[in-house]
Structure formats: structure tokens, C-alpha cells
C-alpha positions in Angstrom: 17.9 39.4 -18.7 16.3 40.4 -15.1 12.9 39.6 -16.9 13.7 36.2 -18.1 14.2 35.2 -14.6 10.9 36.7 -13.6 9.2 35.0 -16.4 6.8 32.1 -15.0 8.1 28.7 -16.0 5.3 26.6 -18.2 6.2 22.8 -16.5 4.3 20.1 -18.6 2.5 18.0 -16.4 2.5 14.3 -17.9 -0.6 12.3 -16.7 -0.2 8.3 -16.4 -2.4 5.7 -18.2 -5.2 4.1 -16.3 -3.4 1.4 -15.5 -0.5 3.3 -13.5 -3.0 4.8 -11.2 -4.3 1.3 -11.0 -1.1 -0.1 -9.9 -0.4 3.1 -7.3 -3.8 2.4 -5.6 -2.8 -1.5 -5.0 0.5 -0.6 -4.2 -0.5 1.6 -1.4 -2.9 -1.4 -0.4 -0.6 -4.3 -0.6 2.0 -1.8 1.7 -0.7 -1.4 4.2 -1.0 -4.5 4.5 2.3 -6.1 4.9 2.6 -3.4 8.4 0.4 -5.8 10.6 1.6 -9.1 9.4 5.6 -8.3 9.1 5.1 -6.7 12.9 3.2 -9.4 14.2 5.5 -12.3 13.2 8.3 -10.1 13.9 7.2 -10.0 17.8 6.3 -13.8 17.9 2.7 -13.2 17.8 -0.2 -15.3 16.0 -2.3 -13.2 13.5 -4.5 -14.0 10.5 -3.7 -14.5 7.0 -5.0 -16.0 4.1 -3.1 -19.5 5.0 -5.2 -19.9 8.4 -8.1 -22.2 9.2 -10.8 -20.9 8.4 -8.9 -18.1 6.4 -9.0 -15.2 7.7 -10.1 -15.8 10.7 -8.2 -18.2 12.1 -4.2 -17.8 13.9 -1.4 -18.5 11.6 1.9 -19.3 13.4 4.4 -15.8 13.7 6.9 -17.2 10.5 3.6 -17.0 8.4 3.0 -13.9 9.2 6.8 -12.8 8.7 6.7 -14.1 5.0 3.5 -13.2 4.3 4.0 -9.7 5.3 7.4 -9.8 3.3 5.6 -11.0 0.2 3.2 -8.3 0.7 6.1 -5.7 0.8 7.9 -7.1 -2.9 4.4 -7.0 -4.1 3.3 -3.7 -3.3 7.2 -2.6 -4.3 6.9 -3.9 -7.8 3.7 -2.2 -8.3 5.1 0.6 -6.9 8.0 1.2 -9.3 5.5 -0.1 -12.2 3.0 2.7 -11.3 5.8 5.6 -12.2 4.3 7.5 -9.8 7.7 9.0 -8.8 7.6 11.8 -11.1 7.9 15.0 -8.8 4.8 16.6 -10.4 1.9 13.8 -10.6 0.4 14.6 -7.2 -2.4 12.5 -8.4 -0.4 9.4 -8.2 0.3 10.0 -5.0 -3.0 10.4 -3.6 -4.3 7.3 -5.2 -1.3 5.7 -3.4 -2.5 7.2 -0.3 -6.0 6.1 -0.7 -5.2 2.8 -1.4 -3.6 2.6 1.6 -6.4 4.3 3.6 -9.0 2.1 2.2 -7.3 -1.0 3.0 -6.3 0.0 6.2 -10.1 1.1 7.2 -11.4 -2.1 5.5 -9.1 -4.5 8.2 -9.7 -2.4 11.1 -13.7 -2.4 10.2 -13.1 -6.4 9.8 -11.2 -6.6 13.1 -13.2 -4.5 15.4 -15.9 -6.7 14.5 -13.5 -10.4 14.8 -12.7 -8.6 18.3 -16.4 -8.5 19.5 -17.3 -12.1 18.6 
């Protein structure tokens, strides 16, 4: 009986499909997103979206930014639950998450550094 309970535990590790890990990474991205937009319209501010003229670039009123932000959130939520990353032991789900939102976040803050200096 003692050595049963000293007895290493073989835990079956059950990778996702392709497309999970595809969903994870543009969950994470799709999170990262909504952070700016839901904050800015939440303060009042004017930020860019998709919606402004010329898009991207331009100001779209704080509301804007409030829904688009929200949208971003269900978006990245859905994928999020469709990407089963919640399993306890797919630590690889997680990091594509992660990266996801990394890359994203690095990609706007390369594109606004450089709307900044114009």
C-alpha cells in the first residue's frame, strides 16, 4: 500500500487540433485588443478604430471605441472557450494565447509610436 502512493502517476496529455491552437492565438489577440479601445471610450477619449476616417488612423468618437472594444472582448471570449485551452495540462495552449496577445500588443504599439511621431 505505502508504495502505491509513491508510485509516479502516468497523466495523459491530450494535444488540440490545429485549429484550437489557431483559435487560442486570436483569442489572446482579439483580448489585447479590446484593452485600449474599452479604456479609451470608457474615459471619454477619442482613439482609432477600424470605423475612423481614414481607418486607422483617424479619431473615432469614445462610444466607438466602447463597443468596439466590447465586440473585441465577445470575440476573443468565443474563441477562447472554442480553443479548449482550459484543460489544466495543455501548457501549450496557453502560451499560444500568450503570444497572441504579445504579438498583437507589440504590433499597435510599433504602429503607434510611429502615428505619434508624424
Amino acid at each position: 500500500m505505502f508504495l502505491n502512493t509513491l508510485t509516479p502517476k502516468i497523466i495523459k496529455i491530450k494535444h488540440m487540433e490545429w485549429y484550437n491552437y489557431l483559435a487560442a492565438f486570436f483569442a489572446g489577440a482579439f483580448l489585447a485588443n479590446s484593452i485600449p479601445h474599452f479604456i479609451k471610450g470608457i474615459q471619454g477619449d477619442k482613439f482609432p478604430t477600424p470605423f475612423a476616417k481614414p481607418p486607422g488612423k483617424g479619431l473615432s468618437p469614445a462610444y466607438i471605441n466602447v463597443l468596439w472594444g466590447g465586440l473585441n472582448i465577445i470575440i476573443g471570449y468565443l474563441l477562447l472557450v472554442h480553443s479548449k485551452i482550459r484543460t489544466e495540462n495543455d501548457h501549450l495552449g496557453k502560451i499560444i494565447f500568450f503570444v497572441g496577445a504579445m504579438a498583437l500588443s507589440l504590433m499597435l504599439s510599433i504602429h503607434f509610436t510611429q502615428k505619434h511621431k508624424e
